[in-house]
C-alpha positions in Angstrom: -47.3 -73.0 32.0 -48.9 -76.7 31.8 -51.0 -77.1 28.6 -53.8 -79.5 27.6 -55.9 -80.4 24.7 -59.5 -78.7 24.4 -62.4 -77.8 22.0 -62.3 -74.0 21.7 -65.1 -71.9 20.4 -64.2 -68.3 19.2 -67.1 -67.2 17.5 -70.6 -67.6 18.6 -72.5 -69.9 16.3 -69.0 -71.2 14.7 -67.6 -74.9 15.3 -65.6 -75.0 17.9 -61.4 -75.6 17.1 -59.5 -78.2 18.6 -56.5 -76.7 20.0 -53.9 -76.1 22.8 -55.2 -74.1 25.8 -53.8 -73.7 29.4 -54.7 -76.3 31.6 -56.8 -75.6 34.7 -56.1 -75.0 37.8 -58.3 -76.3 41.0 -59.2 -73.5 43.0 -62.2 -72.7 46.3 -62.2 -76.3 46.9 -62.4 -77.7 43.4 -60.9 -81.1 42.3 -59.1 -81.6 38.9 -60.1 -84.6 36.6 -59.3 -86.4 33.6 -61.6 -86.2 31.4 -62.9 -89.4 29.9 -66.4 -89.0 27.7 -68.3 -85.4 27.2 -72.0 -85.7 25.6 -72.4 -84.0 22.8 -75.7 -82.2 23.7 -78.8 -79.8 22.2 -77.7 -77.6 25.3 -74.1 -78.0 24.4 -74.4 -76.4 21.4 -77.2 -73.6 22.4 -74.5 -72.9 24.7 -71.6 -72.2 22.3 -74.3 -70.3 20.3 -74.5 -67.9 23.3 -78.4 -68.8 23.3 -78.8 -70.5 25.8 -80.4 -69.0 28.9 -77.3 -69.3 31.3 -74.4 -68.0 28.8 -72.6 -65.7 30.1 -71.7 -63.5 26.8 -68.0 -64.4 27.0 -65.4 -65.6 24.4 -63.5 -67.8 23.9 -65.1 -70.6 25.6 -64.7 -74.2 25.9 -68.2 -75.6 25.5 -69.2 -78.8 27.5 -71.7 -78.6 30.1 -70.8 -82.4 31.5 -69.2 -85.0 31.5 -67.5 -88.6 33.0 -64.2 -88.1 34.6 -61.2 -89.6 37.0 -60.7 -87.9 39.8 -56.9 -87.5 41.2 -57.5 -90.1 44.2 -58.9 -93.0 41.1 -62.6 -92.5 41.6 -64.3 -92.3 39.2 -67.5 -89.4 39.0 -70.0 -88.1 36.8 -69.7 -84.0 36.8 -71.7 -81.1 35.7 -69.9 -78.0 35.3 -70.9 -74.7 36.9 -72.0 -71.6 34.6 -69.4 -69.6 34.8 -66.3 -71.8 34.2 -64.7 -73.4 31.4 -66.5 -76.5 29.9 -65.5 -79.8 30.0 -64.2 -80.7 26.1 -61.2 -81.0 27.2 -58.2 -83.1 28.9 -59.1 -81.9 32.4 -61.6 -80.0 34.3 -61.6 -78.6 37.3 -64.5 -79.5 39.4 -66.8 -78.8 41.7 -67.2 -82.1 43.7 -70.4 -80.4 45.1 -71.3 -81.1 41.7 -70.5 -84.4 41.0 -71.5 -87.9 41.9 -69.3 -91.0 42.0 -70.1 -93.6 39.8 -69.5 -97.6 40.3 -66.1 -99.1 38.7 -67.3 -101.0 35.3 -69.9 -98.5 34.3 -70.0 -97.5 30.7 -68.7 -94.0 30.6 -70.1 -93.6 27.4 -73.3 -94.1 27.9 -74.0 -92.4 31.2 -71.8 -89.3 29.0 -74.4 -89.5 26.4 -77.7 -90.6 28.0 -77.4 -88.4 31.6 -77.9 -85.3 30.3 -81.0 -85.4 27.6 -82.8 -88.4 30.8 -82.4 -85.6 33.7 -84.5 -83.0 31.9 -87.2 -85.5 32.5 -86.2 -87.3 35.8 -86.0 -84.4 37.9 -89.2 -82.4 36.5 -91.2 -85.8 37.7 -89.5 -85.9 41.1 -88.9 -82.5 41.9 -91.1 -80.3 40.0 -94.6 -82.1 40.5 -96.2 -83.9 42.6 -95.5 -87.1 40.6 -97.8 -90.3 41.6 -97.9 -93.9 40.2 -100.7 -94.0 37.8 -100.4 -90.4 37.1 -101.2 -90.0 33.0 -98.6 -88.0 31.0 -98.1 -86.3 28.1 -94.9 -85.5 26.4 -95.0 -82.9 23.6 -92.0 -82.7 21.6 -91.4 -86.5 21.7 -89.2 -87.3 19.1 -86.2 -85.8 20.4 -83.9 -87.8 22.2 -84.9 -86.1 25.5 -88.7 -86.3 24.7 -87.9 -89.7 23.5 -86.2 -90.3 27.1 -89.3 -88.6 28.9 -91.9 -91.1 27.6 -89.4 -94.1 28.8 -88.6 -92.3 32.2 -92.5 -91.6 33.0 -93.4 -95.3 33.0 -90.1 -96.3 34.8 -91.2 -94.3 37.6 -95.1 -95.6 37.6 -97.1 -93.7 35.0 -100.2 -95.1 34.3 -100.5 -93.7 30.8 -97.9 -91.7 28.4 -99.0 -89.9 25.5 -95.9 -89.2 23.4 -96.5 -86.2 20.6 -94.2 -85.0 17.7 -94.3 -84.5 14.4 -91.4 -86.8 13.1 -93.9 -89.6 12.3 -91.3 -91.8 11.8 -89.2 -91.5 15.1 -93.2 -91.3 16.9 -94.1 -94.8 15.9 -90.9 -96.2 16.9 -91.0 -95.0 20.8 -90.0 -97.3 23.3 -93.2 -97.3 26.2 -95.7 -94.8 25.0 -99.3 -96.2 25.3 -101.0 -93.7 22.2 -99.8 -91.1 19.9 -100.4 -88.1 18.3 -98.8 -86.7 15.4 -98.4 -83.0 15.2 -99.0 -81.2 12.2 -99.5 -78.4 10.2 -103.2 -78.9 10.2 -103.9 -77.0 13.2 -107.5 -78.1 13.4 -106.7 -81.7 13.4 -103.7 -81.8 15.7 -106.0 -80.3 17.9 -108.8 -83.0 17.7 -106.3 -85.5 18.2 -105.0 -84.0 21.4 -108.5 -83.3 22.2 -108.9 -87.4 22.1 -105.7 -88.9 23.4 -104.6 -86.4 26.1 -107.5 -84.3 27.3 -107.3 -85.4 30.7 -103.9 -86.1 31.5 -102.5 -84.9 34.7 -98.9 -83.5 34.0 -97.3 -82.3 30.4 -93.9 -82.5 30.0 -92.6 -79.6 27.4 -89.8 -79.9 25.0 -91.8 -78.0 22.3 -93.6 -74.1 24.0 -94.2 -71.7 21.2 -96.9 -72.4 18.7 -97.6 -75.5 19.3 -98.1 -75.3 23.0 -99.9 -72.6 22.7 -102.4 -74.5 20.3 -102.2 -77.6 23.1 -103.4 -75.8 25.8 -106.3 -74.3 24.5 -107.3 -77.9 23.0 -106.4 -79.9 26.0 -108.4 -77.6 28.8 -111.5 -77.3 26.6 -111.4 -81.0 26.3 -111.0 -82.2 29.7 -114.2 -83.5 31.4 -113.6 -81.8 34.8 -111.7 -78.6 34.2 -111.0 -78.1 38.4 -108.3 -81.2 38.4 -104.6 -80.1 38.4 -103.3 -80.0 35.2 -99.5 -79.3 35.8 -97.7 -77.8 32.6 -93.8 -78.3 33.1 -92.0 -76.4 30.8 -88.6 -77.7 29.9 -87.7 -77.1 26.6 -88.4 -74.3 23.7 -87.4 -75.7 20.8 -90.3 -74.6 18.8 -90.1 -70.9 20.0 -89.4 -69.1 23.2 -92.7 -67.1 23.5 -96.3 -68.2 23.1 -99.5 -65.9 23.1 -102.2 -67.4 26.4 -105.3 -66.4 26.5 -106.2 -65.3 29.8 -109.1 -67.4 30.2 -107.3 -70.3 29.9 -105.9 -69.9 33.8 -109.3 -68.9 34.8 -111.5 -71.4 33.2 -109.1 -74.9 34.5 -106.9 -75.6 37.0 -104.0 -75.3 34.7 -100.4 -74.9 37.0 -97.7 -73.8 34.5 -94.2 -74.4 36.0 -90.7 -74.8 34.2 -87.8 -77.1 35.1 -84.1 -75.7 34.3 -80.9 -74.5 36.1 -82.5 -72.0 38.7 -85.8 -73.5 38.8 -83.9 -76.8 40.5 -81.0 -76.1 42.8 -77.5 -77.7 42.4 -78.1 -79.7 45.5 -81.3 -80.7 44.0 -80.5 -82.1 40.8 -77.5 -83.8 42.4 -79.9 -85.8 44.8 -81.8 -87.3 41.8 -78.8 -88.7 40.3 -77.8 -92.0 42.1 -80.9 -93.2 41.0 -81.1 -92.1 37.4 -78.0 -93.6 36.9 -79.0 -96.6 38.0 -81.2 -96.9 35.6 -79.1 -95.3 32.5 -76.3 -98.1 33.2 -79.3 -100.8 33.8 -80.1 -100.5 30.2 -83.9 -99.1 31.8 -83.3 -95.4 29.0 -82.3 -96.2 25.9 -79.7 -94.6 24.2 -76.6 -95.4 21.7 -73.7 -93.4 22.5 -71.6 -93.0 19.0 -67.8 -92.1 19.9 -65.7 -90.0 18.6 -62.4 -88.9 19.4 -62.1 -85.1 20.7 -59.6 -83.8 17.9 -62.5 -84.6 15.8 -65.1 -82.4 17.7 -65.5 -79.6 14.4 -66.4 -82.1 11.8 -68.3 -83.9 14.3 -70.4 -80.6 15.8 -72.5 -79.6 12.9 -73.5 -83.4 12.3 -77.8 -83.7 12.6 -79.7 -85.9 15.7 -80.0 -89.0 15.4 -83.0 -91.0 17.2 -81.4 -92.5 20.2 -78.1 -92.0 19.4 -75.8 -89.2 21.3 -72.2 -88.1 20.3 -69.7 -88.6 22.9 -66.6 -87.4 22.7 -63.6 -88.7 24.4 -59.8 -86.8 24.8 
């Protein structure tokens, strides 16, 4: 039996081991690859926490939920993995080519393996989710992560009139690349909510990394603020990072024209997402979304996997 070299996760909510699995096999029209650079990402990990939305409940896994790869023939592709198969922190993958997209020779692996993953989130909710329009006025709550950091960059590369990034890292908020105001989010519920009131009352789309209280607080200060309650307000939910539930009143969706809508795996087809990735990577390897990939070599993935975000910087690990 051929062997390979993969990151192997045993418990859920453990680190995952490196160690010596059975290498794949291509089956249903799949393609093996070799594996050159795997993100280390937010959804990674949930993943190999079994709390993510998609897991499937079973162990052991190898976690990985994309990557940058060599196909058999030389080219060389950007993948996403399906659900229900093994990740790709490993040697090889096998691949759904339905699934992948080639990339152009002399593109830096690492950074479309850190950077294509957290930009997406935001790239397809604005061209596939909403009716997205230059000069449309955004706001992106949970800006301080790398994705929401990524949103706020991706919203003016594709025309926005005015972002609003919001987040309570002050820190990492003043130092956003493109947003045109800001507002802090803290625990002084009262005053968050005036500053929303202020900078984002009439915006036309949200972008959500946050949900949970403070969404819930957002809405209810952003509809009773705007000065004409009957324009679309489009609420795309993409992340929950500040709790999976929230409590709305039911007025709220009576008294504004408030369309809430998420963006994930289900809510996007496959075939959709893959259509919006030419272009996004395009712009990753133009240097348009920034990002710092940091690299680090696979055998190293468990001392590497506990390690905190940092601003604009994204593990990548290569085998």
């Amino acid at each position: 039996m051929e062997t390979m070299n993969a990151a192997l996760v045993t418990a859920w909510g453990a680190a995952p081991h490196y160690t010596v699995v059975p290498a794949p096999t291509a089956r249903d029209g799949e393609v093996l690859v070799d594996v050159l650079a795997v993100g280390l990402h937010p959804r990674t990990r949930s993943g190999a926490a079994g709390a993510h939305y998609t897991s499937t409940g079973r162990l052991p896994l190898i976690p990985g939920v994309d990557g940058v790869g060599r196909r058999p023939d030389g080219r060389l592709v950007y993948f996403a993995a399906d659900d229900d198969v093994d990740g790709t922190m490993a040697d090889r993958a096998a691949i759904d080519p339905r699934r992948a997209i080639e990339l152009p020779e002399g593109v830096d692996v690492a950074r479309i393996a850190a950077a294509m993953n957290p930009a997406m989130s935001s790239w397809v909710a604005l061209r596939a989710r909403v009716r997205f329009e230059a000069g449309k006025r955004v706001l992106v709550l949970g800006a301080t992560g790398n994705a929401g950091s990524m949103a706020v960059q991706i919203a003016k590369l594709l025309g926005a009139g005015t972002v609003v990034a919001a987040g309570r890292d002050r820190a990492r908020l003043n130092a956003i690349t493109g947003a045109d105001a800001r507002v802090p989010l803290t625990d002084d519920a009262e005053a968050t909510a005036s500053a929303l009131s202020a900078m984002a009352a009439d915006v036309d789309i949200v972008l959500d990394y946050l949900w949970g209280v403070p969404t819930q607080r957002a809405i209810v200060a952003l509809l009773t603020a705007r000065s004409d309650r009957s324009r679309p307000l489009d609420w795309v939910q993409i992340g929950s990072v500040a709790g999976p539930t929230l409590e709305l009143p039911s007025a709220a969706l009576r008294s504004a024209n408030l369309r809430l809508l998420g963006s994930g795996q289900g809510a996007v087809s496959p075939r959709g997402y893959l259509a919006e990735l030419p272009a996004l990577v395009e712009r990753i390897d133009a240097g348009e979304v920034s990002v710092s990939p940091r690299a680090a070599a696979l055998a190293d993935v468990e001392r590497v996997w506990g390690e905190p975000e940092v601003p604009g910087e994204r593990i990548v690990l290569t085998p």
